[in-house]
N, C-alpha and C positions, 0 to 999 in steps of 0.2 A: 588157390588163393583168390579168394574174391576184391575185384576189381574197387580202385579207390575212384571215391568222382574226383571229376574236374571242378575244385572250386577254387575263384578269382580272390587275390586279395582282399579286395571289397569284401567279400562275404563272410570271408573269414576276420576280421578284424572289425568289432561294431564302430563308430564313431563315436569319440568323449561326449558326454553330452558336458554343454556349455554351463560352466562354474557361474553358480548366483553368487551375486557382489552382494555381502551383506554391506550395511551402513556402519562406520567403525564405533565402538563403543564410547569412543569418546563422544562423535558426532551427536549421539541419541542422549548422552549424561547432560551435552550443552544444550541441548532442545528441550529436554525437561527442565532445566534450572531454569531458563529465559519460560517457559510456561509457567511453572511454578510461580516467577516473579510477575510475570502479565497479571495470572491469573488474582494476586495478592493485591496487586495495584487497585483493580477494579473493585472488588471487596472492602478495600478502606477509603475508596472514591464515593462510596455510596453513603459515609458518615463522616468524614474528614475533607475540609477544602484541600483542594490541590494542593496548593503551597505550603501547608502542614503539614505534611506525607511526607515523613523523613526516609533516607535509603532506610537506616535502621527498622522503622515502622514495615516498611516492605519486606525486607530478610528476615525479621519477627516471627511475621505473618507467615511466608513462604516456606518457612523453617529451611534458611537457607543463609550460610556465614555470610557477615559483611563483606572476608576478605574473597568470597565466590564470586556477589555481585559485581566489583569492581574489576575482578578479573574479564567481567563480559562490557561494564560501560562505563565512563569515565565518573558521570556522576545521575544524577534523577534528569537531567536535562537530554541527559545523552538516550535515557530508557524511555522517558515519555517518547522520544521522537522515533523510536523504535518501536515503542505500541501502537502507535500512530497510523507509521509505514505501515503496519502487520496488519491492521483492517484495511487502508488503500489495497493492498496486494492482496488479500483474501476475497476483496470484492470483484476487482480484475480477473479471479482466478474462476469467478461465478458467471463472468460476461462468457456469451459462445463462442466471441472471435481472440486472441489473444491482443495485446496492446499494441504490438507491430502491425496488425493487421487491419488496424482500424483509424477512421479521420480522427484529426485533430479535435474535432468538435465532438468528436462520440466521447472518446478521451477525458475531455475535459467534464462531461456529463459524466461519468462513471466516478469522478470523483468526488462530482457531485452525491453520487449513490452512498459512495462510501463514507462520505460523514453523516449522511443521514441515517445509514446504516451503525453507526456511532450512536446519533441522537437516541435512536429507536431502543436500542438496544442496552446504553447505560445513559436514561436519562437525568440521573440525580449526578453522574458527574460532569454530564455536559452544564447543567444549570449551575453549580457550584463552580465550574470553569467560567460559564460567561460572566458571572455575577460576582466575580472573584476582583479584591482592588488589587492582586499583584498577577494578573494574567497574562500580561504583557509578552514575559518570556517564552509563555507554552505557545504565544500566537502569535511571534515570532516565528517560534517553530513548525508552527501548521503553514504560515505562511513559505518558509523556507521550502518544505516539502513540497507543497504544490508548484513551486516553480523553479525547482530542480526537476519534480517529475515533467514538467511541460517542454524543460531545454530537454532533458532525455530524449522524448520522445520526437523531440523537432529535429534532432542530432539523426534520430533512426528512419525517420523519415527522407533526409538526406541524401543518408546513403540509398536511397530508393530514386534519387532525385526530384525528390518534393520538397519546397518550402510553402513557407507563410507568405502572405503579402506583405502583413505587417514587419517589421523588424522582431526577430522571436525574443529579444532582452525584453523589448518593452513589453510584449502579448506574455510572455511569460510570469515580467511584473505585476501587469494589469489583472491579471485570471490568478497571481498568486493572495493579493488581498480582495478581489472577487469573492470567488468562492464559500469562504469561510464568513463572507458579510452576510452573503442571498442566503447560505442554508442558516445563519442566525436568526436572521430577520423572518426567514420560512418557521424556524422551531420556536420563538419564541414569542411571535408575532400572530401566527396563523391567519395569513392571507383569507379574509372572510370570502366564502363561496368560491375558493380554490383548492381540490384535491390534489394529493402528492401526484398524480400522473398530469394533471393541467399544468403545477406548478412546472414539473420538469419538460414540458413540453413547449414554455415560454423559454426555459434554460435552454434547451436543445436551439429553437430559435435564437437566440442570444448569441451562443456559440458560433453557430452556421454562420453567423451574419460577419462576427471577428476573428472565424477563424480558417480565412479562406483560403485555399492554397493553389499553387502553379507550377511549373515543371521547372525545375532550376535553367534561366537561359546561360549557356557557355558566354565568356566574356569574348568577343569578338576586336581585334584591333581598326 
């Protein structure tokens, strides 16, 4: 009888290999419908003012039921501020370091990118937005964003123990109708004898200079 080897369980028995998590199919039907509806928005931004642009006009377009959209936002106010977010956070996602990783003043510059990145890229609806007499509400909204995203980020800094000098409500407020002034006055202005790297290089100064930070001191009695 010929002899059996010595094999260890190990050998005998391969390792499962590790089960891929697909994404659920729901997830992917809700990423398509919010693109689909991004993508409709922008396409009737390019011949309709803003505040013309009914949900209807967008789930038209998108070929996508009224009664879908609303299951994702409450109304047009809720989705602009959602297309909004979706360029801030695509341009963050472009930066090499992620938003935790980086000063307050890079931060606030990268947001800067991201509406310019806006401009550049859909300029017949940014003009129809500035130029618009009922804008109030979407710049509101741009407004609201940029200084929720500035408390975020001063909350995550925090936990690092780092703060602002400044008080972050007000630097928050002040950089939240900031921002959305300087890159107006950049796009529709055009600073004579300043390229977008000059301009953003006065920003980046700007920033450094209000948005300085210190190690949180413990309260001492």
């Amino acid at each position: 009888m010929a002899e059996q080897e010595n094999v260890t369980p190990a050998e005998t028995t391969a390792a499962p290999a590790p089960e891929k998590k697909e994404r659920p199919k729901s997830d992917l039907r809700k990423q398509k419908t919010r693109k689909a509806l991004e993508t409709a928005f922008f396409e009737l931004s390019e011949t309709k003012w803003i505040e013309d642009i009914t949900v209807g006009d967008i789930c038209e377009k998108a070929m996508v039921r009224r009664a879908t959209f609303y299951k994702h936002f409450a109304d047009k106010y809720e989705f602009f501020a959602y297309v909004m977010n979706n360029i801030q956070r695509s341009t963050n996602l472009q930066q090499n370091a992620p938003p935790q990783d980086i000063t307050m003043a890079e931060y606030c510059l990268n947001i800067c990118r991201s509406y310019l990145r806006n401009y550049q890229e859909h300029p017949k609806m940014v003009r129809r937005l500035l130029n618009s007499k009922s804008r109030q509400p979407y710049t509101d909204i741009l407004v609201a964003q940029i200084r929720n995203a500035i408390l975020r980020k001063a909350n995550d800094d925090r936990s690092k123990g780092i703060e602002t000098e400044i008080d972050v409500n007000v630097l928050a407020g002040f950089i939240g109708g900031a921002i959305p002034t300087a890159m107006t006055i950049y796009e529709t202005n055009r600073i004579p004898g300043l390229s977008v790297e000059e301009y953003f290089d006065q920003l980046r100064m700007i920033f450094e200079r209000i948005c300085v930070t210190r190690p949180i001191q413990s309260d001492q009695n």
